[in-house]
Biotite code that builds the C-alpha atoms (Angstrom):
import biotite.structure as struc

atoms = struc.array([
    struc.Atom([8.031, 19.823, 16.236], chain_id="A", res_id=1, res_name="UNK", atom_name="CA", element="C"),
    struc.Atom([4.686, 20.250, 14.820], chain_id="A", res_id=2, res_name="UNK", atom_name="CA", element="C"),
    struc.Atom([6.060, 19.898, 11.031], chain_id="A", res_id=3, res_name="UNK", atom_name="CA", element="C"),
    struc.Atom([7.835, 16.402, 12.130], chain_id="A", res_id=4, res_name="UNK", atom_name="CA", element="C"),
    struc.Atom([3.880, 15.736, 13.071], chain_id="A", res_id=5, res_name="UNK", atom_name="CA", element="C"),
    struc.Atom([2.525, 16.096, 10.461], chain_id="A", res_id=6, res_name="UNK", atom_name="CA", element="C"),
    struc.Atom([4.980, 14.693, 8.183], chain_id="A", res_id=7, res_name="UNK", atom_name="CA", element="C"),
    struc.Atom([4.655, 11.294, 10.291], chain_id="A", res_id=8, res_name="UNK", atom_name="CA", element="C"),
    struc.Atom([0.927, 11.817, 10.128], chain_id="A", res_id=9, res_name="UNK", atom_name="CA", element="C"),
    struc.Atom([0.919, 11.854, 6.102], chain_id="A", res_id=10, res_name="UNK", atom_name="CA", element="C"),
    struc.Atom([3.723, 9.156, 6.411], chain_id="A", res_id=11, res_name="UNK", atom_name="CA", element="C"),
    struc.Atom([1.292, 7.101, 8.384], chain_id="A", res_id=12, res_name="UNK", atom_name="CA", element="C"),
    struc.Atom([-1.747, 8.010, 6.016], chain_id="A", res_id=13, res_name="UNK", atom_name="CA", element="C"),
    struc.Atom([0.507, 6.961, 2.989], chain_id="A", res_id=14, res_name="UNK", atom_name="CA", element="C"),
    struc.Atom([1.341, 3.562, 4.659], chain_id="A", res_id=15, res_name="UNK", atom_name="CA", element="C"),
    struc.Atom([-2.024, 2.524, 5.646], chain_id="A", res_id=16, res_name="UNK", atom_name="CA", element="C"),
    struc.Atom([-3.631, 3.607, 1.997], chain_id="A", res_id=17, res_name="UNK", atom_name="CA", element="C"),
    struc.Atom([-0.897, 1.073, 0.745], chain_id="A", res_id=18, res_name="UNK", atom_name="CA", element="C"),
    struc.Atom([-2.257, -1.170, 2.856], chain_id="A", res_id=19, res_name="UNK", atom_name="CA", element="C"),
    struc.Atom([-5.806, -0.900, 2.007], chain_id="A", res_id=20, res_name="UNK", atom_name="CA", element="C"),
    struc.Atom([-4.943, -1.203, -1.608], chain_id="A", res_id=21, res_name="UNK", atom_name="CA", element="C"),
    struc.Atom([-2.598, -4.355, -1.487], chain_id="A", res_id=22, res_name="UNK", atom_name="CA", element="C"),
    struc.Atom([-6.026, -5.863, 0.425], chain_id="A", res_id=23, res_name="UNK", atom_name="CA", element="C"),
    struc.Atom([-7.871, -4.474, -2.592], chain_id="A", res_id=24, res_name="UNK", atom_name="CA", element="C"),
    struc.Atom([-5.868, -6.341, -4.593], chain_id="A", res_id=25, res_name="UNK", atom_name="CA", element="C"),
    struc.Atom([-5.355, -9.646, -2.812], chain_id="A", res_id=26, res_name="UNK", atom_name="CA", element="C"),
    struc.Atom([-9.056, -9.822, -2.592], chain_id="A", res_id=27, res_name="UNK", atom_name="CA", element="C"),
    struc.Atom([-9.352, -8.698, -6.497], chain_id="A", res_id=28, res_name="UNK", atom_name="CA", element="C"),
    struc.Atom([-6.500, -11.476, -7.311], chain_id="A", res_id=29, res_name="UNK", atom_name="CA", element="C"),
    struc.Atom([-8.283, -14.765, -5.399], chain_id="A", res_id=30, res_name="UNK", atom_name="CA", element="C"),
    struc.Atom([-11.229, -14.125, -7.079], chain_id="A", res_id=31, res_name="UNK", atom_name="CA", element="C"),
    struc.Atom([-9.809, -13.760, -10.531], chain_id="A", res_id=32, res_name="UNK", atom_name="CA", element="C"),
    struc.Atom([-8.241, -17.304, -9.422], chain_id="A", res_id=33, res_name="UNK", atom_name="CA", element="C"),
    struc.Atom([-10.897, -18.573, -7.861], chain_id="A", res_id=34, res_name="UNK", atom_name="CA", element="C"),
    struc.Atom([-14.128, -17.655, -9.436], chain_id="A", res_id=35, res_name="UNK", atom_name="CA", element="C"),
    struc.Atom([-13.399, -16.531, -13.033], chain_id="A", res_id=36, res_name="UNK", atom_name="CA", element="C"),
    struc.Atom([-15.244, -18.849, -15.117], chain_id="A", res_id=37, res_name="UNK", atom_name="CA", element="C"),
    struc.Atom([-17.033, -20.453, -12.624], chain_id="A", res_id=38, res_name="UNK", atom_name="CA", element="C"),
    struc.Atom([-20.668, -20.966, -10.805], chain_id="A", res_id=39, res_name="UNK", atom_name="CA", element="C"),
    struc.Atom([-21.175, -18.483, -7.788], chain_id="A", res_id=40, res_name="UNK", atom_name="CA", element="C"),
    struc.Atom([-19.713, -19.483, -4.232], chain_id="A", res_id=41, res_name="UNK", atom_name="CA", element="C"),
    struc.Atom([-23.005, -19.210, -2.175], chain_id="A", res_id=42, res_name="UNK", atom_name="CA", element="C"),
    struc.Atom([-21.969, -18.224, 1.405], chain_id="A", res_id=43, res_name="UNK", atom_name="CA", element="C"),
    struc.Atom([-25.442, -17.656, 2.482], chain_id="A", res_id=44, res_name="UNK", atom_name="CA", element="C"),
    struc.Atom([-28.123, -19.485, -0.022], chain_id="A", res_id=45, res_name="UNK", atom_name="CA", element="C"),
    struc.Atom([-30.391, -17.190, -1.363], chain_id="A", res_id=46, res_name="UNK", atom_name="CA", element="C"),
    struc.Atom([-28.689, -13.906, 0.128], chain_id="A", res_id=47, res_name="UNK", atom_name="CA", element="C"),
    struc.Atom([-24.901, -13.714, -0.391], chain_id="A", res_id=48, res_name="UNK", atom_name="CA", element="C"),
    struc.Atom([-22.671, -15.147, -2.771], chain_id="A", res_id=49, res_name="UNK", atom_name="CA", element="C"),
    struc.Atom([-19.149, -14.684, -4.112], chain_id="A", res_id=50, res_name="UNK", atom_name="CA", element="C"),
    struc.Atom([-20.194, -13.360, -8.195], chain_id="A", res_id=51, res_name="UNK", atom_name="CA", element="C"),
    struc.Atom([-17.295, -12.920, -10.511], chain_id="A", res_id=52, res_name="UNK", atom_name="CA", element="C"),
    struc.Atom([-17.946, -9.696, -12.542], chain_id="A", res_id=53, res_name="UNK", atom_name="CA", element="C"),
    struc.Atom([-15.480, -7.416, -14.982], chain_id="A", res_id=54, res_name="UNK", atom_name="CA", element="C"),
    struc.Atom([-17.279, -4.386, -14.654], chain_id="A", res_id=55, res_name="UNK", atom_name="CA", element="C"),
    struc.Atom([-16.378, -1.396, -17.199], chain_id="A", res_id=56, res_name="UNK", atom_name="CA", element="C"),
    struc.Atom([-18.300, 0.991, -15.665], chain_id="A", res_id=57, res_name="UNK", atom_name="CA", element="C"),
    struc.Atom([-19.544, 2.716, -12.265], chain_id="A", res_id=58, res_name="UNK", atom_name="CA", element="C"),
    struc.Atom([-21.627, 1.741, -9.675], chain_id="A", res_id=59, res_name="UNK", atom_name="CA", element="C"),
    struc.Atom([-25.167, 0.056, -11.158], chain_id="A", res_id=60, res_name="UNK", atom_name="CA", element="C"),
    struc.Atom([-22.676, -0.244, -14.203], chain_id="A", res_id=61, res_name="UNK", atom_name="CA", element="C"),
    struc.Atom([-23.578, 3.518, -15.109], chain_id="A", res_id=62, res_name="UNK", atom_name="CA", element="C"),
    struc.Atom([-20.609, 4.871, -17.918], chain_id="A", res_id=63, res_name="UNK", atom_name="CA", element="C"),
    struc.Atom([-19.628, 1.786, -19.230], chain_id="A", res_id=64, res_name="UNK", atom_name="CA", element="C"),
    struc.Atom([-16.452, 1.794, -21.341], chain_id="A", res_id=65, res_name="UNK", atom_name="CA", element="C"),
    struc.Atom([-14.948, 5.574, -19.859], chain_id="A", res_id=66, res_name="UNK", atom_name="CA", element="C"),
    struc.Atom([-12.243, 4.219, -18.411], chain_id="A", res_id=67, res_name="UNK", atom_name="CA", element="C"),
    struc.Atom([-10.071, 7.525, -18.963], chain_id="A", res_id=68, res_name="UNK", atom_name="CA", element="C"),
    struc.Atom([-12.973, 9.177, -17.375], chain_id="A", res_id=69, res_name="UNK", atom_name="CA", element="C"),
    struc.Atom([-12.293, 6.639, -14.027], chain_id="A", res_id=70, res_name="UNK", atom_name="CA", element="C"),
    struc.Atom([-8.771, 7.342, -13.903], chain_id="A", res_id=71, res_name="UNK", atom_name="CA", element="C"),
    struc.Atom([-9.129, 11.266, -14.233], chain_id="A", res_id=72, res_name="UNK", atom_name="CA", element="C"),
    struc.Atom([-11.352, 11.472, -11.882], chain_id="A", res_id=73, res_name="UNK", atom_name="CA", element="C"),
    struc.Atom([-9.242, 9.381, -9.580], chain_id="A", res_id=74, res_name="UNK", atom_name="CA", element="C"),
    struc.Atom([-6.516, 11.306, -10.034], chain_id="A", res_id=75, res_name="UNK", atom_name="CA", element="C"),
    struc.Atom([-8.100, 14.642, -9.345], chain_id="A", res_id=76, res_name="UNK", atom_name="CA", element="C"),
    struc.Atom([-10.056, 12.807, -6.243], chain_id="A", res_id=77, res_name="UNK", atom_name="CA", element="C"),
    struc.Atom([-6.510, 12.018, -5.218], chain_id="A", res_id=78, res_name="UNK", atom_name="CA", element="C"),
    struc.Atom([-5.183, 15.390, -5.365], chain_id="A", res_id=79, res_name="UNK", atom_name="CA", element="C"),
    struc.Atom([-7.783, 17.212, -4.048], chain_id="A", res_id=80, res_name="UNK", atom_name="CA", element="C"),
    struc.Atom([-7.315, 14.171, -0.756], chain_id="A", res_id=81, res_name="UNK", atom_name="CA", element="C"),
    struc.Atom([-3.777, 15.388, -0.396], chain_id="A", res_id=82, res_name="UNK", atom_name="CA", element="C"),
    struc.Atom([-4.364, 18.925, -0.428], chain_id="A", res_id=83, res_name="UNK", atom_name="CA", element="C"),
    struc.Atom([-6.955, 18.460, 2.253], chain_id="A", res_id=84, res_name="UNK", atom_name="CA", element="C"),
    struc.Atom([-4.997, 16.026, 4.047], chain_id="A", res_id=85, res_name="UNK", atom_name="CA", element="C"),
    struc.Atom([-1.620, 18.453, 4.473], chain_id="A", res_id=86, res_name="UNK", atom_name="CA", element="C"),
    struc.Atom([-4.071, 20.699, 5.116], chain_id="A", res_id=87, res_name="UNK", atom_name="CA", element="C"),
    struc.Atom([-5.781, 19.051, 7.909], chain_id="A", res_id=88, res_name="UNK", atom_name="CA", element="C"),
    struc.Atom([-4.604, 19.753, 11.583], chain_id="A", res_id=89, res_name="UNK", atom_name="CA", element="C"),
    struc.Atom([-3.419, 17.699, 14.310], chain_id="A", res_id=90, res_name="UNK", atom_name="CA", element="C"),
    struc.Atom([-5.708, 17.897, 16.594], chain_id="A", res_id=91, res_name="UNK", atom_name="CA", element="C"),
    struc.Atom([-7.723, 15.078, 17.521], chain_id="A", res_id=92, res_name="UNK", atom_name="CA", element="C"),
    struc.Atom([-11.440, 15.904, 16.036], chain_id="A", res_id=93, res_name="UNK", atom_name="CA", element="C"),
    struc.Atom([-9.795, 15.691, 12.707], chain_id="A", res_id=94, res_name="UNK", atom_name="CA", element="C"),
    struc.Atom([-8.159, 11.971, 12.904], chain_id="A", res_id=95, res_name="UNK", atom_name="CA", element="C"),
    struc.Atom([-11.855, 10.597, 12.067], chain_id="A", res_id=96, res_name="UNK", atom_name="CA", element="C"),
    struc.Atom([-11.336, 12.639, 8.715], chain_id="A", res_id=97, res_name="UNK", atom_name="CA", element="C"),
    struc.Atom([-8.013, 11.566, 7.921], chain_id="A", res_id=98, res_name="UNK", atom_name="CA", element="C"),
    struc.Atom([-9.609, 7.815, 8.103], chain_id="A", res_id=99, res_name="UNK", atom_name="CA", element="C"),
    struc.Atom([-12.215, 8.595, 5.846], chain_id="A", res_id=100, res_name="UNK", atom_name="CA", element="C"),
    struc.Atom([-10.084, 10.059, 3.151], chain_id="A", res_id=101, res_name="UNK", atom_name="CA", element="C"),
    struc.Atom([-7.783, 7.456, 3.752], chain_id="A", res_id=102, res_name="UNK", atom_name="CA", element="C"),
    struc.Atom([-10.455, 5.025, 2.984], chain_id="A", res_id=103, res_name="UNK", atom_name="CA", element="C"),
    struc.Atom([-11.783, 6.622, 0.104], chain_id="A", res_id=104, res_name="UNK", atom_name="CA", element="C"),
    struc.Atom([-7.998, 7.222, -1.396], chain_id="A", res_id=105, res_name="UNK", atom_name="CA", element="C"),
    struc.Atom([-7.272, 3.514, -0.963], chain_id="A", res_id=106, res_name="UNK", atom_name="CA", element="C"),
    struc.Atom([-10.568, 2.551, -3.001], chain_id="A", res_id=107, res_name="UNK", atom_name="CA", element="C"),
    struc.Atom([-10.183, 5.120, -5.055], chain_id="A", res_id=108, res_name="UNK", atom_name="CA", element="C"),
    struc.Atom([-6.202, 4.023, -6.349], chain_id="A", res_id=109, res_name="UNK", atom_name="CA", element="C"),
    struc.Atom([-7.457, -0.241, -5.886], chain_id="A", res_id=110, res_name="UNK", atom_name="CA", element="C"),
    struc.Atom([-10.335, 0.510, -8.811], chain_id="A", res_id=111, res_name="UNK", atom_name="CA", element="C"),
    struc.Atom([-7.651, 2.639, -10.413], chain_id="A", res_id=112, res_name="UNK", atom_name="CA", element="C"),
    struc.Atom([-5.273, -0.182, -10.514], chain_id="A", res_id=113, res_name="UNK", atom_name="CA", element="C"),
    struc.Atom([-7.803, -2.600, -11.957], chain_id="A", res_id=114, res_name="UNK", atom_name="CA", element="C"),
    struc.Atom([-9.089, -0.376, -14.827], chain_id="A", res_id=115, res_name="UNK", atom_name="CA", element="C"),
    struc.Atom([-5.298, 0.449, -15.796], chain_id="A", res_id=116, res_name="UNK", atom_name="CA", element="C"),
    struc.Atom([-4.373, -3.271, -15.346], chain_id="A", res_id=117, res_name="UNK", atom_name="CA", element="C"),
    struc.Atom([-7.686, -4.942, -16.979], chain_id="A", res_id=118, res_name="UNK", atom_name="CA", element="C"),
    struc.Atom([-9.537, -2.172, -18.531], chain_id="A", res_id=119, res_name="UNK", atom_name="CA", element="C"),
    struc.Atom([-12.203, -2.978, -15.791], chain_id="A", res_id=120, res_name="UNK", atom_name="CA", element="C"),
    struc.Atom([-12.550, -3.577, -12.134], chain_id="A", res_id=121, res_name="UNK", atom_name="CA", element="C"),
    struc.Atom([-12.865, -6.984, -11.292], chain_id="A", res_id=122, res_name="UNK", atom_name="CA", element="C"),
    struc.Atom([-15.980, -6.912, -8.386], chain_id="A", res_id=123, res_name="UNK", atom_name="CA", element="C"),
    struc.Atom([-17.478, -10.106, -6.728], chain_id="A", res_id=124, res_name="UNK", atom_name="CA", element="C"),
    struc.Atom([-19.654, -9.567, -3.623], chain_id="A", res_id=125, res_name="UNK", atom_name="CA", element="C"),
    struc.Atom([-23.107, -10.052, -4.375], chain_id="A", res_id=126, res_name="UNK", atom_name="CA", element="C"),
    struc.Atom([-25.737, -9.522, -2.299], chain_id="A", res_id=127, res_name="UNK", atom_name="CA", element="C"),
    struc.Atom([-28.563, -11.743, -4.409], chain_id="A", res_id=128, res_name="UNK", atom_name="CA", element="C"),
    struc.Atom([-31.188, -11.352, -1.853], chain_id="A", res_id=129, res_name="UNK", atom_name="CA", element="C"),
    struc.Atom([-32.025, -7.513, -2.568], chain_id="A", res_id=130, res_name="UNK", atom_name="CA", element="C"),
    struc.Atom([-30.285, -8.107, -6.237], chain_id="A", res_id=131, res_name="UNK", atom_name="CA", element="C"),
    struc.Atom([-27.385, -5.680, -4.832], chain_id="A", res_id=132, res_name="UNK", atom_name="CA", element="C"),
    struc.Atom([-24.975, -4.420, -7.402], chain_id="A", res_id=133, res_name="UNK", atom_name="CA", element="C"),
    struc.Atom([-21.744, -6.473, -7.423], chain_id="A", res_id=134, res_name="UNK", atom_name="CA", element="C"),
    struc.Atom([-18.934, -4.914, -5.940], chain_id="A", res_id=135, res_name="UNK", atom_name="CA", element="C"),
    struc.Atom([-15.497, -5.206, -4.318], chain_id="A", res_id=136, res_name="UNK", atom_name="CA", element="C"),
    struc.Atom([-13.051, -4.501, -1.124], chain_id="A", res_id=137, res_name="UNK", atom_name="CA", element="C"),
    struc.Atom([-12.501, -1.103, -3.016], chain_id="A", res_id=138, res_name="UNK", atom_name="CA", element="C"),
    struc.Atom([-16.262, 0.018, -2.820], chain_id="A", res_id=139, res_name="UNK", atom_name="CA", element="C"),
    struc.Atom([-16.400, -1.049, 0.913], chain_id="A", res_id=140, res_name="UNK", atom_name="CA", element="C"),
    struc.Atom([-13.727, 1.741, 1.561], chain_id="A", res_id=141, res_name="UNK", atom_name="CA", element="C"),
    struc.Atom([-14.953, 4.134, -0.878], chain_id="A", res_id=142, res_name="UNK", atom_name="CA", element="C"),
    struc.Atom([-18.512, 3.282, 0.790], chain_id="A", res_id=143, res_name="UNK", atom_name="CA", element="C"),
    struc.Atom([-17.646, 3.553, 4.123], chain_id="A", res_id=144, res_name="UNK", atom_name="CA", element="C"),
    struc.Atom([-15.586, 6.495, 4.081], chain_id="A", res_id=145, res_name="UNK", atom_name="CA", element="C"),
    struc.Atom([-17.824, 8.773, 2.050], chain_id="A", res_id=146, res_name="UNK", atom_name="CA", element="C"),
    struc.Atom([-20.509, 8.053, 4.466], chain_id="A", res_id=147, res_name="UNK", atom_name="CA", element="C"),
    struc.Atom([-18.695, 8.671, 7.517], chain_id="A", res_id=148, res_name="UNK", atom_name="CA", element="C"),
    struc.Atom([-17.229, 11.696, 5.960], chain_id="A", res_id=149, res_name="UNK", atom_name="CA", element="C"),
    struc.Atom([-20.723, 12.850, 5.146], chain_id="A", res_id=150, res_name="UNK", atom_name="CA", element="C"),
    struc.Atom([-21.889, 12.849, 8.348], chain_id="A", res_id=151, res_name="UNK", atom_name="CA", element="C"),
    struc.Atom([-18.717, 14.044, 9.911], chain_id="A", res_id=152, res_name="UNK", atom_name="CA", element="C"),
    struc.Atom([-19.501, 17.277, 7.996], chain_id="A", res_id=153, res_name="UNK", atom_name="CA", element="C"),
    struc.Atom([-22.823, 17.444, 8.562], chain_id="A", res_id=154, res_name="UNK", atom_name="CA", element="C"),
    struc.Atom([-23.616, 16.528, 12.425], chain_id="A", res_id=155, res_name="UNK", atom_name="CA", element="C"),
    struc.Atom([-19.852, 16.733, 13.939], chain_id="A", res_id=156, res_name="UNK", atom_name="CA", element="C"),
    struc.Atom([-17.702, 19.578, 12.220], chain_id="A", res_id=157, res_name="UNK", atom_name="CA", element="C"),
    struc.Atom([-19.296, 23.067, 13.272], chain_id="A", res_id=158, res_name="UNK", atom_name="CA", element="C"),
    struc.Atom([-18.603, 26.060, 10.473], chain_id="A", res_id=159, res_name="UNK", atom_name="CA", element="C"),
    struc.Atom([-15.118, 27.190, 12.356], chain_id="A", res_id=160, res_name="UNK", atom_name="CA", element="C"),
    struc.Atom([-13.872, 24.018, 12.630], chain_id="A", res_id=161, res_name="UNK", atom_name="CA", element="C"),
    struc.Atom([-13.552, 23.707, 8.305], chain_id="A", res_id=162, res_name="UNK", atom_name="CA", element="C"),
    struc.Atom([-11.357, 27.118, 8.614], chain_id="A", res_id=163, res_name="UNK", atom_name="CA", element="C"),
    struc.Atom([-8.112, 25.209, 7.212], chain_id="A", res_id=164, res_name="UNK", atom_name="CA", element="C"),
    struc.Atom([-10.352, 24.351, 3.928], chain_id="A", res_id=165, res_name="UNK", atom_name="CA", element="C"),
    struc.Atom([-9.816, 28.203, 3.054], chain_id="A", res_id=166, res_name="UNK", atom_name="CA", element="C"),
    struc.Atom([-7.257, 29.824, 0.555], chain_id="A", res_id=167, res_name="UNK", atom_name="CA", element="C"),
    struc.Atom([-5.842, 32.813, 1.717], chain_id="A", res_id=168, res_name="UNK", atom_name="CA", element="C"),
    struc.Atom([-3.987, 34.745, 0.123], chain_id="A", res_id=169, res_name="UNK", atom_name="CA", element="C"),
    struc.Atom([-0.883, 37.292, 1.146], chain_id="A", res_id=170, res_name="UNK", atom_name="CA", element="C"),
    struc.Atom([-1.756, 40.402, -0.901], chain_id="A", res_id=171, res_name="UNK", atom_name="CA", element="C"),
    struc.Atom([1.896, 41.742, 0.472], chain_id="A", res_id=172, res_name="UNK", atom_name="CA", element="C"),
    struc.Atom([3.515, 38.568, -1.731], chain_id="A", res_id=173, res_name="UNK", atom_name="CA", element="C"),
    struc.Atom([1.632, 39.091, -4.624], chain_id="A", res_id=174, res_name="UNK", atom_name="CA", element="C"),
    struc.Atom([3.578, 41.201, -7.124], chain_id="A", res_id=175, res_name="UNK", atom_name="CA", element="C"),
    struc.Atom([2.031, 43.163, -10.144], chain_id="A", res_id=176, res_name="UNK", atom_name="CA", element="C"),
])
């Protein structure tokens, strides 16, 4: 019973990181349509605006043009989210970090998606009043979920309760 669990949990994991992304991308798609080549759409004069940008790097656009970089370290970011997500009981303290990593997969695979599809992620929130770094739906999850997860770790998650992160290893299987 407890492997039908956990395959529903990573079924339900899978779906909603799908669902993030096709957000991502809706998002990513109207303002390709809708601000590409033109002035900014001020929701809030002086302090927020919609800001078409193609950005070919990172955050502050840090490592412009490594766009094999990006998707390798998605990839392994990925990986490493699965392991620790098949990993992760069931029991309730852990569901807040199966969100998070669902969050952060979902941003991670939407920027992904852009840099394979464009050769750069298209970003267009811009928060003018504190000159803000333009970014997208993507970086809200990646955001949000690496700062939840953060403190999860930090203030929630006592020492025993990260026992499942472990490798052990059956010396009695190990043949020489």
């Amino acid at each position: 019973m407890n492997k039908k669990k956990k395959t529903i949990q990573i079924l339900i994991n899978f779906i909603v990181i799908i669902l993030g992304v096709v957000i991502d991308q809706l998002a990513k798609g109207m303002a390709i349509k809708y601000l590409k080549g033109k002035s900014d759409f001020i929701l809030i004069k002086d302090v927020f605006v919609l800001h078409y940008l193609e950005n070919k790097g990172a955050a502050f656009g840090m490592l412009q043009n490594q766009k094999m970089f990006f998707v390798f370290s998605a990839v392994v970011i990925l990986a490493l989210f699965a392991f620790v997500m098949f990993r992760l009981p069931l029991e309730k303290k852990y569901r807040y970090t199966h969100i998070c990593l669902v969050l952060i997969s979902a941003g991670a695979v939407g920027n992904m998606i852009d840099r394979l599809r464009y050769n750069y992620v298209v970003d267009f929130f811009y928060f003018k009043l504190i000159n803000f770094p333009v970014f997208n739906v993507a970086d809200i999850y990646v955001t949000i979920g690496t700062a939840f997860l953060i403190i999860l770790y930090l203030f929630y998650y006592k020492e025993e309760d990260l026992q499942f992160l472990k490798f052990r290893i059956d010396n009695s299987k190990l043949k020489y």
